[in-house]
C-alpha distance (Angstrom), angle and dihedral (degrees) to the residues before:
residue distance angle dihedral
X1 . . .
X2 3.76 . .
X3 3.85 114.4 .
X4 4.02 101.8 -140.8
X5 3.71 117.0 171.3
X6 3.92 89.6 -107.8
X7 4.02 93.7 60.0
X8 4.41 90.0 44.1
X9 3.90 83.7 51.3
X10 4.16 104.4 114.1
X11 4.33 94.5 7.0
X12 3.75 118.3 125.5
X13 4.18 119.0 -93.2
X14 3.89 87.2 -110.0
X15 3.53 91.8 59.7
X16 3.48 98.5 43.0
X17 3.72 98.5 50.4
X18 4.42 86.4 53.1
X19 3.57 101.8 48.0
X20 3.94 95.8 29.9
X21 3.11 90.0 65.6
X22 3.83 95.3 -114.9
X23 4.03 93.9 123.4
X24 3.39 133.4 -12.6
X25 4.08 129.8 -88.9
X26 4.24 86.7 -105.5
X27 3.99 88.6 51.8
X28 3.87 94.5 46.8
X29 3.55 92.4 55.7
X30 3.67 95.5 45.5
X31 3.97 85.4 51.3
X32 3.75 95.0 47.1
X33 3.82 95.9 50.7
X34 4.12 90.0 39.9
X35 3.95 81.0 51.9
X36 3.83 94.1 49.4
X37 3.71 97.0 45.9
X38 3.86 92.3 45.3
X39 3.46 95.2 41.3
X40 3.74 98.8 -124.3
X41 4.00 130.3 139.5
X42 3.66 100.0 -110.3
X43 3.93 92.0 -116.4
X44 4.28 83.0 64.4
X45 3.80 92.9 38.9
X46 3.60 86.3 49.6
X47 3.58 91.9 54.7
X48 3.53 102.6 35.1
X49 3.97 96.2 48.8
X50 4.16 91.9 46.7
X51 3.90 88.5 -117.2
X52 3.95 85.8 138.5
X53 4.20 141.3 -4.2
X54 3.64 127.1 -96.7
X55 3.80 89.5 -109.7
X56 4.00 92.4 49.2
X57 3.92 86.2 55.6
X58 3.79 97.9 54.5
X59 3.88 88.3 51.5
X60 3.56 96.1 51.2
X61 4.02 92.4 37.7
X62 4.66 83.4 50.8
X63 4.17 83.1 47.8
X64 4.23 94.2 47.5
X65 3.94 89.9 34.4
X66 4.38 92.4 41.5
X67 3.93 83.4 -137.4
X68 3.56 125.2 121.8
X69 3.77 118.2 -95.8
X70 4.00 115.5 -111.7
X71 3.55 111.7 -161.6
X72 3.91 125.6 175.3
C-alpha cells in the first residue's frame, strides 16, 4: 500500500514516523519504548532522544493532523 497523506490522516505518531518514511520500523520501536520508560509523548521523546529534527516533526505532525505544515 501507498502511504499518501490522506490514508496517514488520524494514525498514531509511531506509525507515521515507520511507514512515512521518517525512521525505520527498528527506530520506532526503540523510540516508543524510550518514550514509555521516560514518560514522554513520543513527539517529545522524539525530540529529546535525537530520533528525528524539528522540521521532520512538523511534517509528520501536518500528515497525522491533515493540516498544512507551517514552518518558520
Amino acid at each position: 500500500m501507498t502511504h499518501t497523506p490522506a490514508n496517514l490522516k488520524g494514525k498514531n505518531l509511531a506509525e507515521i514516523f515507520d511507514v512515512g518514511g521518517f525512521l525505520t520500523k527498528d527506530q520506532t520501536d526503540q523510540l516508543s519504548a524510550e518514550a514509555r520508560a521516560s514518560g514522554l509523548r513520543i513527539a517529545d521523546a522524539a525530540l529529546e532522544f535525537g530520533f528525528i529534527s524539528e522540521e521532520k516533526l512538523v511534517q509528520a505532525l501536518s500528515l497525522q493532523s491533515g493540516f498544512p505544515a507551517m514552518t518558520p
